[in-house]
C-alpha positions as CSV (number, residue, x, y, z in Angstrom):
1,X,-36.0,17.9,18.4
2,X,-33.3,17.2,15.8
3,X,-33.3,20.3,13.1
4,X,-32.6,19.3,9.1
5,X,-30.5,21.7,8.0
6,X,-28.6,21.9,4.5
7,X,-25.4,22.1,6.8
8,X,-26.4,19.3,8.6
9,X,-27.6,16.9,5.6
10,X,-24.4,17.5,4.2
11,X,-22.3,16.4,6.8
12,X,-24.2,13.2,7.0
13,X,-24.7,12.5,3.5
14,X,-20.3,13.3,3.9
15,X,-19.8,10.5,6.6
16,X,-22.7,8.0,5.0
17,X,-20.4,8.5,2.1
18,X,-17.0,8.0,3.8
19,X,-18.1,5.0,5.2
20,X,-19.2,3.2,2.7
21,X,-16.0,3.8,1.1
22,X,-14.2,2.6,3.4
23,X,-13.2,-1.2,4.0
24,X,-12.9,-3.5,6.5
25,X,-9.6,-5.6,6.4
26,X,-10.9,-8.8,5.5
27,X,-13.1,-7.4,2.5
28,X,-9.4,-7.1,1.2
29,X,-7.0,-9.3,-0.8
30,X,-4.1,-9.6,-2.9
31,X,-4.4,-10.1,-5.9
32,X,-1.8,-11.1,-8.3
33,X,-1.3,-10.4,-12.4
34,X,0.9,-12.4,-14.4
35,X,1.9,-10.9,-17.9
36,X,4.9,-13.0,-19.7
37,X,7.0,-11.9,-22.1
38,X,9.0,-13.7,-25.0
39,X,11.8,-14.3,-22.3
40,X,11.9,-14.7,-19.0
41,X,13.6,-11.4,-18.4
42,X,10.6,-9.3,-19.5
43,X,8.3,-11.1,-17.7
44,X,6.0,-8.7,-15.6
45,X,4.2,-9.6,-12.1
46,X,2.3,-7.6,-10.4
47,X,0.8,-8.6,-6.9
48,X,-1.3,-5.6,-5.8
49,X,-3.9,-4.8,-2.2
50,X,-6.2,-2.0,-2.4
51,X,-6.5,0.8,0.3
52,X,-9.2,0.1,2.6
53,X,-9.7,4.2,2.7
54,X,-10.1,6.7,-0.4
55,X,-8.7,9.3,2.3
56,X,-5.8,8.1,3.8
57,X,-4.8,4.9,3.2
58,X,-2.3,3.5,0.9
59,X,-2.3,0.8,-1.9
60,X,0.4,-1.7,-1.9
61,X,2.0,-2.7,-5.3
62,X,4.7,-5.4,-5.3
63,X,5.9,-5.2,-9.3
64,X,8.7,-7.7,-10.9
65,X,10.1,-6.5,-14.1
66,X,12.8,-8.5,-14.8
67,X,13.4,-10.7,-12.0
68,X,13.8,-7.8,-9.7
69,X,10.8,-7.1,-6.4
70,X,10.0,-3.6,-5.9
71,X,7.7,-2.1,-3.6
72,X,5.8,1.1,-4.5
73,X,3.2,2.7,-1.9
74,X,0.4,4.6,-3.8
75,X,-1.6,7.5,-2.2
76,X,-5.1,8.0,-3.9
77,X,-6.2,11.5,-2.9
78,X,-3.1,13.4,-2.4
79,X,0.8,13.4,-2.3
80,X,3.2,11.7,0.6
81,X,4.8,14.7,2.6
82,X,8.3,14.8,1.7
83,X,11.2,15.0,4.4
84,X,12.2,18.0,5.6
85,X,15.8,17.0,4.7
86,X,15.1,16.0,1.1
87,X,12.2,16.8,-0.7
88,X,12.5,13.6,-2.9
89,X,12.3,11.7,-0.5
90,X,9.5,10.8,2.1
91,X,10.0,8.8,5.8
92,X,7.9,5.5,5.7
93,X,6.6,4.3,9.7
94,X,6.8,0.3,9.3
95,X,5.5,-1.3,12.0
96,X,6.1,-5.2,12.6
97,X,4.3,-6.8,16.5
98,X,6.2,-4.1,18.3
99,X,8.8,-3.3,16.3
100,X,9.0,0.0,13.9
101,X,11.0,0.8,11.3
102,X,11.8,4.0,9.3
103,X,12.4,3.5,5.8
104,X,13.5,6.9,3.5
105,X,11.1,5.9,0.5
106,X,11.7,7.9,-3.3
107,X,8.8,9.8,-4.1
108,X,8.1,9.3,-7.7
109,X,6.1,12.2,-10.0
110,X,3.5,14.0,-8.3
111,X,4.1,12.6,-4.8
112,X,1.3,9.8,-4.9
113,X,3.6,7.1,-5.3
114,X,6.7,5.8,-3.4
115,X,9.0,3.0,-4.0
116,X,10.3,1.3,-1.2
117,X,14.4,0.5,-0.7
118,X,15.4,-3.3,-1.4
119,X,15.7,-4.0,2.3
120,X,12.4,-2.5,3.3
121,X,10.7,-4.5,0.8
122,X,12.7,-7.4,1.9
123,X,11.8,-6.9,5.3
124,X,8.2,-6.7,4.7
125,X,7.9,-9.4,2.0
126,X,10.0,-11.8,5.1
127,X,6.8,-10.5,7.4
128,X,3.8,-11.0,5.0
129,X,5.2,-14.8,4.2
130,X,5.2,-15.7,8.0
131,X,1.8,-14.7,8.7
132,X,2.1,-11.2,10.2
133,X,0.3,-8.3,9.6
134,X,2.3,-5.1,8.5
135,X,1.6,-1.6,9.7
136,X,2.8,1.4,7.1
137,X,2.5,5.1,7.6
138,X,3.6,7.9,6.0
139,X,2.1,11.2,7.3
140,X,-1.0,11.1,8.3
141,X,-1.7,7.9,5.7
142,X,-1.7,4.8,7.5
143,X,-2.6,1.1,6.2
144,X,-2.3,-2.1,7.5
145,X,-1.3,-5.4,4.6
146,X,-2.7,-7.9,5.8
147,X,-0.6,-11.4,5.4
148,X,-4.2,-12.9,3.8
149,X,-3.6,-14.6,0.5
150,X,-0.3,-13.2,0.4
151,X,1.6,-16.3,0.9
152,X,-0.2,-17.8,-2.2
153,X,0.5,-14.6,-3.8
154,X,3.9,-14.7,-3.3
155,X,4.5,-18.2,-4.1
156,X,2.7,-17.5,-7.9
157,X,5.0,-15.1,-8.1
158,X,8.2,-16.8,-7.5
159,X,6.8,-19.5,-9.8
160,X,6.1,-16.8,-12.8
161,X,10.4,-15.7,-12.6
C-alpha cells in the first residue's frame, strides 16, 4: 500500500507543479511589439518567445533599436555559466538539422542575459525564416525556437525600420 508522507506529498505537489509550468512547443509564439519614435532611427521592435520551462529554458528576445537586430538569450532562474576562458563570456550550443554551432555569447549583468554576436543572430534569424526549428543551449539550459509565427514576425518587423 502506497504510504503519504510529508516527504512524499511534497515531491509530488513539486513535480504537479513543475509540470504545469512547463509548456509544450506549440502552446508558444512569437510575439512582436512595435514602439515608434519621432524618427525612424529610434524606432524600437521587439519580437520576443517565452521559455517553455521556469527551470531551464531560455527566452528569446530579438530587439531593434535603431535599425540594428540583436539577439539576447534570457535565463529566468539563474545565470548562464561563463567560459572557463573568459568569465564574460558564455559558449552558446546552436543546433540547426544536424548541424551545431558554438557561438561565444556576452553575458550582460547578473549572468541571466546574453546577447548573441551579429552572425549568430544572422544565422539563426536565416533558419527561423525558412521554416526550421532552432536548438540553443548553454549549460544545462536548453530551448528549442520554434519557426511558428516567426516568419510573420519577422516580416512586421522589417516593415516597422
Amino acid at each position: 500500500m502506497f504510504e503519504h508522507t510529508p516527504r512524499k506529498r511534497a515531491l509530488a505537489l513539486f513535480l504537479i507543479i513543475l509540470s504545469l509550468s512547463s509548456c509544450q512547443q506549440n502552446c508558444r509564439q512569437w510575439d512582436f511589439t512595435k514602439i515608434p519614435g519621432e524618427c525612424p532611427p529610434t524606432t524600437f521592435a521587439r519580437a520576443y518567445l517565452p521559455a517553455c520551462s521556469n527551470l531551464n529554458g531560455i527566452a528569446a528576445e530579438f530587439l531593434s533599436i535603431g535599425g540594428e537586430l540583436h539577439l539576447f538569450l534570457n535565463a529566468l532562474l539563474f545565470e548562464f555559466p561563463s567560459s572557463e576562458s573568459d568569465p564574460c563570456v558564455s559558449i552558446v550550443t546552436v543546433k540547426i538539422n544536424d548541424t551545431e554551432l558554438e557561438y561565444p555569447a556576452e553575458r550582460l549583468d547578473g549572468g541571466q542575459r546574453l546577447m548573441m554576436p551579429q552572425e549568430a543572430t544572422e544565422t539563426i534569424v536565416a533558419a527561423l525564416c525558412e521554416g526550421l526549428c532552432v536548438e540553443v543551449s548553454v549549460g544545462s539550459y536548453r530551448e528549442t525556437l520554434i519557426s511558428t509565427r516567426f516568419q510573420e514576425t519577422y516580416t512586421s518587423y522589417q516593415k516597422s525600420l
